[in-house]
N, C-alpha and C positions, 0 to 999 in steps of 0.2 A: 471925955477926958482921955487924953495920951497917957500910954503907961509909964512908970514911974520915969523920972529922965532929969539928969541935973541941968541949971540954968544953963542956957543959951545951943544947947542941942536943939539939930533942926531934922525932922525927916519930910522927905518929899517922896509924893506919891504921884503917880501916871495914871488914871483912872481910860482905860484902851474898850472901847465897843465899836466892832468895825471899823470904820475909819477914825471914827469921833475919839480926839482924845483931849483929857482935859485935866488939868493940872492942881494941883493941893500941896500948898505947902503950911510947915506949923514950926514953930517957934518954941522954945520951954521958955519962960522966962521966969524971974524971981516971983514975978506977982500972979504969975498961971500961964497960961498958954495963948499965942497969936497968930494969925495966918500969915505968912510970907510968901512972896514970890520970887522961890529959889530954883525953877526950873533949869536955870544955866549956874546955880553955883557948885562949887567943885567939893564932894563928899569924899572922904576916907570910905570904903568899903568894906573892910576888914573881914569879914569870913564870909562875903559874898564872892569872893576869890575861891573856896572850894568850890561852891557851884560850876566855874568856871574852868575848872583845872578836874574838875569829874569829866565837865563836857567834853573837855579838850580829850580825855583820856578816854571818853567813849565814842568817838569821831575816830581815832588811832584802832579802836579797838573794832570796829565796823570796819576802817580800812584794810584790816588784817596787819598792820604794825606791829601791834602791841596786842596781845591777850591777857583774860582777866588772871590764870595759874599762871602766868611767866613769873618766874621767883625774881625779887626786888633785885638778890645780889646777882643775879645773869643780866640782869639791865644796865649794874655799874662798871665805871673801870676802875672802880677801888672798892679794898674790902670794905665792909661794916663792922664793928666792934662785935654789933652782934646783928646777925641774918635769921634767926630763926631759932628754938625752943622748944622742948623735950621732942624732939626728932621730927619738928614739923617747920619751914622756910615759909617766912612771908611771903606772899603773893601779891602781885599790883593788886587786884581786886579788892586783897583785905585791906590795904594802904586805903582804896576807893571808899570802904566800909566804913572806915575805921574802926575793924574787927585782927589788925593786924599784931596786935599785942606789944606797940612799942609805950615805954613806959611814962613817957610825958607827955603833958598837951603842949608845952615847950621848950626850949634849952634851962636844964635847971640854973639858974646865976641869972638869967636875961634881965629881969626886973630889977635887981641890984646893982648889975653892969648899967641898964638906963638910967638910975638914979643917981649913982655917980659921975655919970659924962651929961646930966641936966638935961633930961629926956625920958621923965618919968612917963609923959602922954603918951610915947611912941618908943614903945620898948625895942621894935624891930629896926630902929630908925639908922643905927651902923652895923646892923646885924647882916653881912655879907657873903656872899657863896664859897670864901676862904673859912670864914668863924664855923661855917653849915657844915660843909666837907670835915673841917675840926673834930667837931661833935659828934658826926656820926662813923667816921674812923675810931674815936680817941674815946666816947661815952655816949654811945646810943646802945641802952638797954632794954628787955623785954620784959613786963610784968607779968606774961599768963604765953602759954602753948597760941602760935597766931591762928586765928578761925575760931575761938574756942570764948572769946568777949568781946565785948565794945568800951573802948576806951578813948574818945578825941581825942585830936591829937593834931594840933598844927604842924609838928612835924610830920607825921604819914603823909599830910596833906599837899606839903612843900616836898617832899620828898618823889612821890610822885608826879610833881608838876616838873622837876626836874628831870624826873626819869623820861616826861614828856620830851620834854624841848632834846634830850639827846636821843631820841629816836628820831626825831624831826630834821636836827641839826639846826634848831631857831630858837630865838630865846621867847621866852615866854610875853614877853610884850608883841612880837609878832605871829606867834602862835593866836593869843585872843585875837587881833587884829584880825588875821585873815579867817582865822574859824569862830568867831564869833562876833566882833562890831563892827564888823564890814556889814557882815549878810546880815545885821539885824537892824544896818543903820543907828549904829550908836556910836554916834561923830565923835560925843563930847567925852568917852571912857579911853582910860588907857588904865 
């Protein structure tokens, strides 16, 4: 039995030994659960994008680009409402951790704001790097001293994926490309 999952959610699995690889797909559906063959259909990934945006940021960080103490606001070209608490700056790393003590795991309003423009499913769905910059000029706050808790946080998350791409000078759709679905042969990701 698949864990809990409302109808019509599908997860697909790649089951990889040596060469041999072999494929599982599953269906939720009203009446329980069925096998499908979804190998080529097109998944929302939604917080498999941090995995993505750590690698990205530990590829930079082996480069020597980026280090895990360079404080967030030496990486920006704008201030942040707030950088840092009781006399200690965020760090990429803790952004990495999500040990950096920023106080949401999203823009507070976002779910509201999607409910109103008919886009409850995909709350990020006009959520744009003007509204991001907004929020964390205008109301990115810190709940705790950074290094000192763990709090997720989509935002650290996005935030550091940005602090990627302007070290790089690429946006983050070609950042994955060349450092991660090229060389892993992942044709069908973007």
């Amino acid at each position: 039995c698949l864990l809990p999952m409302p109808p019509q959610v599908q997860v697909a699995i790649a089951l990889v030994r040596g060469n041999s690889v072999r494929f599982l797909g599953v269906e939720r559906t009203f009446a329980g659960s069925r096998l499908v063959d979804n190998r080529l259909a097109v998944f929302q990934i939604g917080s498999m994008t941090k995995v993505f945006t750590a690698t990205l940021f530990a590829q930079q960080v082996v480069k020597g680009t980026l280090r895990l103490d360079d404080t967030v606001q030496s990486r920006l070209p704008f201030k942040l409402k707030a950088s840092g608490r009781d006399g200690a700056e965020m760090t990429l790393g803790e952004l990495a951790s999500h040990t950096s003590g920023i106080a949401h795991h999203q823009p507070p309003g976002l779910g509201f704001h999607a409910f109103l423009h008919g886009h409850s499913d995909e709350p990020w769905k006009d959520y744009d790097q003007a509204r991001f910059e907004a929020y964390l000029k205008e109301d990115l706050a810190l709940a705790h001293k950074p290094g000192t808790g763990y709090l997720y946080s989509n935002i650290g998350m996005s935030l550091l994926g940005k602090i990627v791409g302007l070290s790089t000078g690429k946006s983050y759709e070609a950042m994955l490309q060349e450092g991660i679905f090229q060389p892993l042969d992942m044709r069908g990701s973007s």
